[in-house]
C-alpha positions in Angstrom: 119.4 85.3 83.5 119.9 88.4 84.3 123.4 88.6 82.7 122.0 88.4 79.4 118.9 91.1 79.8 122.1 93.4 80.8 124.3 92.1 77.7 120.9 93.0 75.6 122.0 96.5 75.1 123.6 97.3 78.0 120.8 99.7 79.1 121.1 101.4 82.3 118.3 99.5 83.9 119.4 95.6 83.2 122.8 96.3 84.2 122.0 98.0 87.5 119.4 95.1 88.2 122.4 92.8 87.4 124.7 94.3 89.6 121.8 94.1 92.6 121.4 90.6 91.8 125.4 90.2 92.0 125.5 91.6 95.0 122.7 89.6 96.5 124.7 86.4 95.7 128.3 87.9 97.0 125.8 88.8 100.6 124.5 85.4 100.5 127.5 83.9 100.6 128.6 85.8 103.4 126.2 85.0 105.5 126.3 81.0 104.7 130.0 81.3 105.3 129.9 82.5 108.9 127.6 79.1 109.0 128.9 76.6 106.3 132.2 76.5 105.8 132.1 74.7 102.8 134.7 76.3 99.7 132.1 76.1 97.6 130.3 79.4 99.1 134.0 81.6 98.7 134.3 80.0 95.0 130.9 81.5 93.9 131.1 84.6 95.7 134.9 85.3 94.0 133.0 84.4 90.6 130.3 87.1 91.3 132.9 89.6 92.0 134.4 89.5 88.7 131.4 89.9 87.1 130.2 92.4 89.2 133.6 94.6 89.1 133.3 94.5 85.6 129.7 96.2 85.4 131.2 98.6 88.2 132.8 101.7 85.6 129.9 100.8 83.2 127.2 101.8 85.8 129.0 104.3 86.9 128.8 105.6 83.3 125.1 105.4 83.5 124.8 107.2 86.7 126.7 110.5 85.7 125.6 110.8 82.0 121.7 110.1 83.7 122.4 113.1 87.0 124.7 115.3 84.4 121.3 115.9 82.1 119.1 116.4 85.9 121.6 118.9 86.8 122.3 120.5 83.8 121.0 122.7 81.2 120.8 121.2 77.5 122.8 123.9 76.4 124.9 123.7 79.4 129.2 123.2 78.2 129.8 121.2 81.7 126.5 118.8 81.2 128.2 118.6 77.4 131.0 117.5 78.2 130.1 115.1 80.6 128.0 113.1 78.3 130.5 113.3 75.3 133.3 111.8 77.4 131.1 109.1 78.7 129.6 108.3 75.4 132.9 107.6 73.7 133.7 105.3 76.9 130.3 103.7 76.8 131.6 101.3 73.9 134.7 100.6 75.4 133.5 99.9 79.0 130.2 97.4 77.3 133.3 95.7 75.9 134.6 95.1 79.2 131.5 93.9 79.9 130.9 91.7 77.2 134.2 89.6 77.9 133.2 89.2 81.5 129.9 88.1 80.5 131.9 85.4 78.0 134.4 84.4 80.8 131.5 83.8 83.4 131.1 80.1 84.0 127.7 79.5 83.8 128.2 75.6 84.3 129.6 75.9 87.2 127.3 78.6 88.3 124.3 76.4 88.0 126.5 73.4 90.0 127.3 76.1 92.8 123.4 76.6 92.7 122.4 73.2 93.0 124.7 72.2 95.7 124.7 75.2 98.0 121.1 75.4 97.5 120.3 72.4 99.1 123.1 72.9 101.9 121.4 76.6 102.3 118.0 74.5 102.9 119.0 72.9 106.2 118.5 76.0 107.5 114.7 77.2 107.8 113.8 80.4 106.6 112.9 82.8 109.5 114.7 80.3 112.0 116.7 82.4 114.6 119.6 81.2 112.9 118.6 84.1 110.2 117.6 86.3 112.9 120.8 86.8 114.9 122.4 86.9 111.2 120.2 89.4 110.7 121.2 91.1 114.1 125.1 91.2 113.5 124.4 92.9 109.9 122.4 95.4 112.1 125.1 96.1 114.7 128.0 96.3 111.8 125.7 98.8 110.0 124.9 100.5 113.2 128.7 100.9 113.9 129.4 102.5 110.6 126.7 105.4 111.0 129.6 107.3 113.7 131.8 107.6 110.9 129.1 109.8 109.2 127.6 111.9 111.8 131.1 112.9 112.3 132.2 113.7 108.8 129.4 113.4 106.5 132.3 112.5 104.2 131.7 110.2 100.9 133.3 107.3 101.9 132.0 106.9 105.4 128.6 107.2 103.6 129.7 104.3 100.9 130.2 102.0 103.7 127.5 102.4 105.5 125.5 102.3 102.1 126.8 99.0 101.6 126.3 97.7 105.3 122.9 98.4 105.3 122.6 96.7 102.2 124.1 93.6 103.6 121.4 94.0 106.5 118.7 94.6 103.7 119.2 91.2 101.7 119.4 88.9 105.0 116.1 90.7 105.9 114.9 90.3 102.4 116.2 86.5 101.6 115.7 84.7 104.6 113.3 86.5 107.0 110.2 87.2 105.2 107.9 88.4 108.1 110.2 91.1 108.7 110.6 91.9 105.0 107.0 92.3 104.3 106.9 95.0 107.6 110.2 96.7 106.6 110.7 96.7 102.9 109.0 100.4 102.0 111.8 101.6 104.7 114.6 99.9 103.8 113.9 101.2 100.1 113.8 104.7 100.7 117.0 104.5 103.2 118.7 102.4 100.0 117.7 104.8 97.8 118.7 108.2 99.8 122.2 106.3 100.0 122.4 105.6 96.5 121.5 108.7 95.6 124.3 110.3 97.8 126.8 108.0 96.5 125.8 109.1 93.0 125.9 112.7 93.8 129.8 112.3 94.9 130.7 110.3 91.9 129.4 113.0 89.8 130.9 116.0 91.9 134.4 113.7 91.6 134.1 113.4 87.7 132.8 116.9 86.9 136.0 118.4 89.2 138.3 115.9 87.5 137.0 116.1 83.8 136.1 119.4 83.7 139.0 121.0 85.6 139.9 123.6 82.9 136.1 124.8 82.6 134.6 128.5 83.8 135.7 128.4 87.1 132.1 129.9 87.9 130.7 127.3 86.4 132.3 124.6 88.0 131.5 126.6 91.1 127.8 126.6 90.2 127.9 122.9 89.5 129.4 121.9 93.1 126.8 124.2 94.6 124.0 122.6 92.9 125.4 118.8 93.7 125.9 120.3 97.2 122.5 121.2 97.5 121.3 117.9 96.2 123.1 115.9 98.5 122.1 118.1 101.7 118.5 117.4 100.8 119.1 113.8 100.9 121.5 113.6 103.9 118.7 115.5 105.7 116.1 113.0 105.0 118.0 110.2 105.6 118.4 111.7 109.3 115.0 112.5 109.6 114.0 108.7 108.7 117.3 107.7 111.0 117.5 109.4 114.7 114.8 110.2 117.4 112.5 108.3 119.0 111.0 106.5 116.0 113.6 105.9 114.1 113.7 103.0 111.9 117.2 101.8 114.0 114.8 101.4 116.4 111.8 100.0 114.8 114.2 97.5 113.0 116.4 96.8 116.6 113.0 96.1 118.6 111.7 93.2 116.5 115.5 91.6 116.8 116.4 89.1 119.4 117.6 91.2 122.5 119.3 89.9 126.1 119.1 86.0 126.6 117.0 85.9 123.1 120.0 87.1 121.4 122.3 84.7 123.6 120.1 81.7 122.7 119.9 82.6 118.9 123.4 82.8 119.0 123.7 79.7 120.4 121.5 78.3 117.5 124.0 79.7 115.0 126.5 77.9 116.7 124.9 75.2 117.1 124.2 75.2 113.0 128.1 76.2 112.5 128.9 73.1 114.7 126.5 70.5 112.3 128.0 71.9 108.7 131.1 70.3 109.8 130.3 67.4 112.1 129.6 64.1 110.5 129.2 62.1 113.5 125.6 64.6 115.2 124.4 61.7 116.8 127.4 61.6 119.0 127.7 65.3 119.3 124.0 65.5 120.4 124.4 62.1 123.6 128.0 63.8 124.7 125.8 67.4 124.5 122.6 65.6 126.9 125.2 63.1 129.1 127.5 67.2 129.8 124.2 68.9 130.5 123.2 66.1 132.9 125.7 65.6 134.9 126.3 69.1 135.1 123.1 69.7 136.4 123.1 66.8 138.6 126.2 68.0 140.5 125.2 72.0 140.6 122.0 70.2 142.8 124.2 68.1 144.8 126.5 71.6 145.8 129.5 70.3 143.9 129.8 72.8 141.2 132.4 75.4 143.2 134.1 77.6 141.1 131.5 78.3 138.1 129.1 81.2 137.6 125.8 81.3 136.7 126.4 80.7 132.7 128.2 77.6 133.5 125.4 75.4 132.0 125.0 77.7 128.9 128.7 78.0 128.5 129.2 73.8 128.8 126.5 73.2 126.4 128.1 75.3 123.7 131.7 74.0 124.5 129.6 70.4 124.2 128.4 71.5 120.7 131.8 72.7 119.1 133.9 69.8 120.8 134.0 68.2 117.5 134.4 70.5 114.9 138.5 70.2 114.3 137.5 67.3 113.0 136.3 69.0 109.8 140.6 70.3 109.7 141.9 66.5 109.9 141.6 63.9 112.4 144.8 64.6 113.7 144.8 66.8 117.2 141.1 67.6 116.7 141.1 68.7 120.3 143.8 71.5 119.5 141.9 72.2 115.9 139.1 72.9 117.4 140.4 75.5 120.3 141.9 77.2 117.5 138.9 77.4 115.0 136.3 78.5 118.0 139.0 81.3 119.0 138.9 82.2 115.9 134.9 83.0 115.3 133.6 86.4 114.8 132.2 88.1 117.9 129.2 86.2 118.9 126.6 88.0 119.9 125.5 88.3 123.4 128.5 86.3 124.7 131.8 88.2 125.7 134.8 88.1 124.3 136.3 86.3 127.6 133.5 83.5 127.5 134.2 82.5 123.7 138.0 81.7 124.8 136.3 79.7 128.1 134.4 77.6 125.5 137.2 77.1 123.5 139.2 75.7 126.4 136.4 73.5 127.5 136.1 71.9 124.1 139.6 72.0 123.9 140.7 69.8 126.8 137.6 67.3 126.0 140.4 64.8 125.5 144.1 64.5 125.0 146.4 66.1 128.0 145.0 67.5 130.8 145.2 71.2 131.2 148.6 72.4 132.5 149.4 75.5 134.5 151.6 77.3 132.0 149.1 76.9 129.3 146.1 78.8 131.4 149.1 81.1 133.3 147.0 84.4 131.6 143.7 83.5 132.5 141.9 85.0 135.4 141.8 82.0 138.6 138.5 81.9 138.9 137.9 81.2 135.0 140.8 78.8 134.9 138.8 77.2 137.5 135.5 76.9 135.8 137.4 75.5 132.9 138.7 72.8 134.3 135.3 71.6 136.0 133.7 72.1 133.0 136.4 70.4 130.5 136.2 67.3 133.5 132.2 67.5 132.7 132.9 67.3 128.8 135.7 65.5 128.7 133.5 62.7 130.9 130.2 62.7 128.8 132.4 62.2 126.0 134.1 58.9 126.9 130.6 57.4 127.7 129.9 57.9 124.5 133.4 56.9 123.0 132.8 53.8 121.3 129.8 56.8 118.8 126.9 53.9 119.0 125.0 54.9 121.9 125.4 51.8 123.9 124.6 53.7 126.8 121.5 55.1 126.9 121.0 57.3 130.0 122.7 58.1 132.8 122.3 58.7 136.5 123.6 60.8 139.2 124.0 60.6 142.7 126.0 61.0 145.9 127.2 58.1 148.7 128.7 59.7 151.7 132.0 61.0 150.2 131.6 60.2 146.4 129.6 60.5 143.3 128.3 57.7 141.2 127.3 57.9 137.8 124.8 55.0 136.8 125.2 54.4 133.1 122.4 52.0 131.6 124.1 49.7 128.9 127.9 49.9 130.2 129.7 46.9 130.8 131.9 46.6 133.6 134.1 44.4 132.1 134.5 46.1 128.7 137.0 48.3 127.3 134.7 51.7 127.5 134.1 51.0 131.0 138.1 51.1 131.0 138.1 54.5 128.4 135.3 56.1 130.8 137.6 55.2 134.0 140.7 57.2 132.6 138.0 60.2 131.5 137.0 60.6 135.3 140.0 61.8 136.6 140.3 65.8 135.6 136.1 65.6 136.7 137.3 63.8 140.6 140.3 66.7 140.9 138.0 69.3 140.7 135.1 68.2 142.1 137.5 66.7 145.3 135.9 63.6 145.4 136.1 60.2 143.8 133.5 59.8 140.7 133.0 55.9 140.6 130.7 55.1 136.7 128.9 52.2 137.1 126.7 50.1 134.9 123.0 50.6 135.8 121.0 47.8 137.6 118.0 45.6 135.5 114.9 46.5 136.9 113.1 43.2 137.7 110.1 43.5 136.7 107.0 43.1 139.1 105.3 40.1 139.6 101.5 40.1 139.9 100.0 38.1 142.9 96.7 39.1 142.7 
């Protein structure tokens, strides 16, 4: 374990590698979280904080007594000082250290292992899953590079230090194609950014320790730190803007346009099946939504959608069921809430999350009222309500969760639809469940929807 290589001496090497490690975990957690939302994942990632807080001051240590004797002169007072105040806190700090290495848990550590190991393995490695994963860690990264190009100021450069590491161990851990193409690049960014973060921790503990010293000196010193860190900022731009930068080289082999819709769609679909226990169901209401809603888009009933409708009903099928996972009570309303409540997806708009959400939402229970859809655009109130009639249909056919019917049928008599369902039962109580389901499908669509059990085929008789 790497905790005890570190506890070995507490050399600067070990404990570095420990902290990496640390951090690995706390990312991996991250990323199964937006996925799994089992506790189990926020548990081991508060666990690896601790420790990894603890090793924070004593790597810091390391870092200015190691730049204080590259920047200074042996017979330098400011490089003196440096390392005699950090080698009297050395022993305290590998203290500190010590009794965080004694409270860790490693029991329950290996448990967490186990367990979220094999619920980390229903996910294949390189799946899009891990790609559009991959992609937000990007974007987030991306978004904190403004910060710097306008400032160039420490902590803007921390944060994007750390996003990119975030972006690194996704690529790293779970898409090793990519890694094996990128890893020499996303080293040396990594390392300019450590470097840079190193340089201001040093600049802020030689101005705060060694305040009273030659003010030339200490002018000298933040020249030379200065210096150090233009060189570095420099590259990192070089390796970062124009044509073939690696933002580009890394954004070009990520999903892009419908890829990255349909990848996120594959995340949700994954977020969906941590918490549903009933995917069998999930998957026949899912096929019974998507038929029928094709079936009437050919048949010129679907007024009042846009050309996502299909994609935007399938995902709203998906997530229908996942307030479950909050208590069985009001599901329907749980799972509104908890959908509303995802990070931004990407690819979808803000405005089509909330439409999914009220789709899934009014898959059962009350139909939708007025007042509850008074701030949402007509012609999206609209295309709710078709599509939570769709849903809310397929998912009575399927009510009784043994897939007694089978497959379904749609078609059009004069002035109504009819829905052939092979193994309903007119006389049983889901044929009466599925009758009640019809009616928020029949107001929108303006016609009557009459389900039906499918006829036997006879089966041919040969004369010859």
């Amino acid at each position: 374990m790497e905790a005890d290589r570190a506890a070995d001496g507490f050399e600067n090497e070990p404990v570095h590698d420990l902290r990496v490690a640390l951090r690995r975990c706390r990312s991996m957690a991250d990323g199964f979280r937006a996925i799994d939302p089992h506790k189990d994942w926020k548990r081991m990632r508060r666990q690896a904080t601790a420790l990894f807080d603890a090793f924070g001051a004593l790597r810091d240590c390391h870092v200015i007594m190691e730049w204080a004797q590259k920047l200074g002169g042996s017979d330098d007072p400011i490089t003196q000082q440096l390392l005699d105040h950090f080698d009297d806190k050395e022993a305290e700090l590998e203290q500190q250290a010590t009794s965080a290495i004694d409270a860790f848990d490693r029991k329950q550590w290996q448990t967490w292992t186990n367990q979220l190991g094999r619920r980390a393995r229903r996910l294949p490695i390189g799946s899009h899953v891990f790609q559009i994963l991959a992609l937000e860690k990007f974007i987030a990264a991306r978004r904190l590079e403004t910060p710097v190009l306008k400032s160039s100021n420490e902590i803007a450069f921390h944060k994007l230090r750390i996003g990119l590491k975030k972006f690194r161990y996704v690529v790293e851990n779970f898409l090793p194609q990519l890694n094996n193409e990128w890893k020499a690049g996303l080293k040396q960014v990594q390392d300019l950014l450590g470097e840079i973060h190193d340089l201001d921790v040093v600049r802020e503990s030689v101005f705060s320790l060694c305040a009273s010293a030659d003010p030339a000196a200490l002018q000298q010193w933040g020249g030379v730190i200065a210096a150090q860190r233009l060189q570095r900022v420099q590259r990192y731009s070089e390796l970062m803007s124009g044509e073939n930068s690696l933002w580009r080289v890394w954004r070009s082999a990520l999903p892009q346009g419908k890829a990255a819709r349909e990848a996120s769609l594959k995340k949700l679909q994954a977020w969906s099946a941590f918490m549903d226990s009933d995917l069998q169901h999930n998957r026949r209401v899912s096929r019974f939504a998507v038929q029928i809603h094709d079936s009437l888009a050919r048949l010129g009933m679907l007024k009042g959608t846009d050309k996502n409708s299909r994609e935007l009903l399938k995902a709203a099928a998906m997530v229908h069921e996942v307030g479950r996972f909050a208590g069985k009570k009001d599901h329907h309303k749980s799972t509104q809430r908890m959908v509303s409540n995802l990070d931004r997806i990407v690819g979808w708009t803000r405005q089509e999350v909330m439409t999914m959400a009220s789709v899934a939402r009014y898959h059962r229970g009350a139909l939708p009222q007025a007042g509850r859809l008074r701030n949402i655009p007509i012609a999206q109130r609209k295309m709710i309500t078709l599509l939570a009639g769709i849903l809310r249909l397929a998912n009575a056919l399927d009510d009784e969760r043994d897939g007694q019917i089978q497959r379904i049928k749609v078609s059009q008599h004069a002035n109504y639809i009819v829905i052939q369902a092979q193994g309903l039962r007119q006389d049983s109580m889901l044929a009466e469940k599925i009758a009640a389901a019809r009616h928020l499908l029949e107001i929108n669509c303006g016609v009557p929807v009459l389900v039906r059990p499918m006829p036997h085929r006879t089966a041919r008789i040969d004369r010859s």
